[in-house]
DRENPA-3360 file (N, C-alpha, C; in nm, 2 decimals, always signed):
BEGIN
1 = XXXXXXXX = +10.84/+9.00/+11.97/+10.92/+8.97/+12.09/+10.90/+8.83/+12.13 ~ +11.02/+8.81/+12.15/+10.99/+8.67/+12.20/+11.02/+8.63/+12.35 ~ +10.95/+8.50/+12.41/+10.98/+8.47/+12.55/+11.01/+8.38/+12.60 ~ +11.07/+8.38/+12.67/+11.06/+8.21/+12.76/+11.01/+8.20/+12.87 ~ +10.92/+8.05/+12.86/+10.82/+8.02/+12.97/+10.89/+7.94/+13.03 ~ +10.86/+7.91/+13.17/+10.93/+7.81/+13.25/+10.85/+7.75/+13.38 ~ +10.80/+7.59/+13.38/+10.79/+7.60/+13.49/+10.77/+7.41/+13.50 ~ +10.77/+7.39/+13.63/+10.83/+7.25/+13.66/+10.96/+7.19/+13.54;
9 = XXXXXXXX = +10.94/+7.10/+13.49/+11.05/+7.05/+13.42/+11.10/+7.10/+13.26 ~ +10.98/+7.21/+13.25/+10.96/+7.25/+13.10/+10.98/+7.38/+13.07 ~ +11.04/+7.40/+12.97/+11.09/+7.54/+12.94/+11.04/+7.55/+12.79 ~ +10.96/+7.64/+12.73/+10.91/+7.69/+12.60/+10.88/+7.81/+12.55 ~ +10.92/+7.85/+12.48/+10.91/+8.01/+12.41/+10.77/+8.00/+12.34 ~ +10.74/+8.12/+12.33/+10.63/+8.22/+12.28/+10.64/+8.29/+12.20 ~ +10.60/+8.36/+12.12/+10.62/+8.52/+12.05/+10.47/+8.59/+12.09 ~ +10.48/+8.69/+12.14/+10.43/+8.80/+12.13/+10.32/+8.84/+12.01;
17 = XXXXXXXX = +10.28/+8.93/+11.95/+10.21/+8.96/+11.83/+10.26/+9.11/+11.89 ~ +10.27/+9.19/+11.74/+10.30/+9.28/+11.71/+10.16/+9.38/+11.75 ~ +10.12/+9.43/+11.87/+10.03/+9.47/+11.89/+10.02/+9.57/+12.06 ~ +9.94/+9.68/+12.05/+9.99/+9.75/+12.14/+9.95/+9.68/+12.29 ~ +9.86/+9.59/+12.33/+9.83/+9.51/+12.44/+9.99/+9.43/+12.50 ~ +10.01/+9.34/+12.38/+10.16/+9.30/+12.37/+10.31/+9.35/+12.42 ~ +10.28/+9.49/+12.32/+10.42/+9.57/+12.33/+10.45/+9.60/+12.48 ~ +10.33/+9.67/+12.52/+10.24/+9.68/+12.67/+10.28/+9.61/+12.79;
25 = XXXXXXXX = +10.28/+9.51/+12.71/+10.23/+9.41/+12.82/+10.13/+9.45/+12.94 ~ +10.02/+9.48/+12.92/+9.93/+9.55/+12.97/+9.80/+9.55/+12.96 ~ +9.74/+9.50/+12.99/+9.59/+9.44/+12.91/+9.52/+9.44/+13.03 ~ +9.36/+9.45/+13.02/+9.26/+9.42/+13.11/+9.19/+9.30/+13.13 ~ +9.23/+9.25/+13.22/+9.10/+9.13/+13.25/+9.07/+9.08/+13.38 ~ +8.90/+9.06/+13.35/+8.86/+9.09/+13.53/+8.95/+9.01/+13.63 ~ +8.94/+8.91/+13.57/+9.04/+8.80/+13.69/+9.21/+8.90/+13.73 ~ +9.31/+8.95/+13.64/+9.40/+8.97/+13.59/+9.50/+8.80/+13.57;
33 = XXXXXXXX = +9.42/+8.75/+13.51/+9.51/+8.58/+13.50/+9.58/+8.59/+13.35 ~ +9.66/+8.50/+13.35/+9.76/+8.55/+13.22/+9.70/+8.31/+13.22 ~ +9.65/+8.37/+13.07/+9.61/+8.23/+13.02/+9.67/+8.15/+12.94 ~ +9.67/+8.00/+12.83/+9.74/+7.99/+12.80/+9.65/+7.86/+12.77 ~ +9.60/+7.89/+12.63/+9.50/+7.79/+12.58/+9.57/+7.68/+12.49 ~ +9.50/+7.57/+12.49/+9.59/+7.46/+12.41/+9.46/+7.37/+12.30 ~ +9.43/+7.42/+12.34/+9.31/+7.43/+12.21/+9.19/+7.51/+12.16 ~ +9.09/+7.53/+12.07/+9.01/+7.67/+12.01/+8.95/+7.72/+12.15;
41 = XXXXXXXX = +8.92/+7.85/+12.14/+8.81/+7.90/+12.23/+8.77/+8.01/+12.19 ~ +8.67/+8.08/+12.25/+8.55/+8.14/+12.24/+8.58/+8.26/+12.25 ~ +8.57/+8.38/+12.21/+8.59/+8.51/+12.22/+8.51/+8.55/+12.36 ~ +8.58/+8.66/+12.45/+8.50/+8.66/+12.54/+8.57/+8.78/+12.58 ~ +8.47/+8.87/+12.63/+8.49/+9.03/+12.70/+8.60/+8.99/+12.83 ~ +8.73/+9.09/+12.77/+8.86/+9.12/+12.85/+8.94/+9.00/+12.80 ~ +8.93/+8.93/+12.71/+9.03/+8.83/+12.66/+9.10/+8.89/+12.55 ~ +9.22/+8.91/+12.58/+9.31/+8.97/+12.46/+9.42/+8.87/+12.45;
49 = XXXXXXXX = +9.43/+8.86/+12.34/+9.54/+8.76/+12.30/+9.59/+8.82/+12.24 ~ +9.71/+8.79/+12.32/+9.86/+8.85/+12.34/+9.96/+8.80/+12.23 ~ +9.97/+8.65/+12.17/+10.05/+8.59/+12.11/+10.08/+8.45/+12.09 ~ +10.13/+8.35/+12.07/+10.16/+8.25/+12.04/+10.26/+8.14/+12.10 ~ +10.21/+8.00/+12.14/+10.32/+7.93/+12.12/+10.38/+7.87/+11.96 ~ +10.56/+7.88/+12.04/+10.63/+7.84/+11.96/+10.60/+7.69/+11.91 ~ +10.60/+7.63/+12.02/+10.63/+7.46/+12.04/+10.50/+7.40/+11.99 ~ +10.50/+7.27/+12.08/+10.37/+7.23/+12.09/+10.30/+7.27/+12.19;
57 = XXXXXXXX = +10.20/+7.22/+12.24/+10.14/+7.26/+12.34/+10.16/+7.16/+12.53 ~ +10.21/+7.06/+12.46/+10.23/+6.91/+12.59/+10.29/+7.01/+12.69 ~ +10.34/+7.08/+12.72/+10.39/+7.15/+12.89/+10.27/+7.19/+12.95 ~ +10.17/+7.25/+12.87/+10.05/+7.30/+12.94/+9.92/+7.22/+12.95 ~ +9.96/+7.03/+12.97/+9.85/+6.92/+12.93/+9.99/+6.91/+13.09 ~ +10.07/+6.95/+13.14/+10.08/+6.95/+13.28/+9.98/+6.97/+13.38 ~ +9.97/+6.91/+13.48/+9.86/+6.92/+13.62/+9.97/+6.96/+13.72 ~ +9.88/+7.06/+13.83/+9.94/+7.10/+13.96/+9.98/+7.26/+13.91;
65 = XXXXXXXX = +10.06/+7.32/+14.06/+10.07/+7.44/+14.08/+10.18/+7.45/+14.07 ~ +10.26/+7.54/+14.02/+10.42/+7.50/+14.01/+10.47/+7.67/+13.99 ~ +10.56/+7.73/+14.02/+10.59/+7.87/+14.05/+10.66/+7.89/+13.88 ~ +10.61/+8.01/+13.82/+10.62/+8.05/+13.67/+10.71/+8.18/+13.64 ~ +10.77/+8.11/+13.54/+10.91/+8.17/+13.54/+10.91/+8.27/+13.41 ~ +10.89/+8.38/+13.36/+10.89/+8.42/+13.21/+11.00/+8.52/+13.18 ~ +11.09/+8.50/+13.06/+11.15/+8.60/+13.07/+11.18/+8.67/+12.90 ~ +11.22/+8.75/+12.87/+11.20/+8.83/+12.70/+11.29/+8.79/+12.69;
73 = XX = +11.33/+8.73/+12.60/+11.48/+8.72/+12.49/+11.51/+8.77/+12.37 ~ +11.40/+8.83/+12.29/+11.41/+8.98/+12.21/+11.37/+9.07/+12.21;
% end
């Protein structure tokens, strides 16, 4: 499945992974924060990775709070 992310001036898709957390969209984690790493990290209890960006990563080398917009497009 794929998505679109949205927020300040930037708009970029994702896919999903074929996986039942995914399908779900339903996963546990203590914080409940939906994350969005832009370089390696570390396995860590309640981090499930959900899927992938499409693009590159420069929208998420953004600073500040900005209201997030996601929507499925398949």
């Amino acid at each position: 499945m794929k998505m679109r992310i949205a927020f300040a001036d930037h708009v970029f898709t994702a896919t999903l992974y074929d996986s039942p957390p995914a399908r779900d969209l339903c996963y546990y984690a203590p914080w409940g924060n939906l994350a969005f790493f832009y370089a390696g990290y570390r396995y860590s209890a309640g981090l499930i990775r959900l899927g992938r960006l499409d693009g590159g990563v420069e929208p998420l080398l953004t600073r500040g709070k900005f209201p997030l917009r996601i929507e499925r497009l398949s």
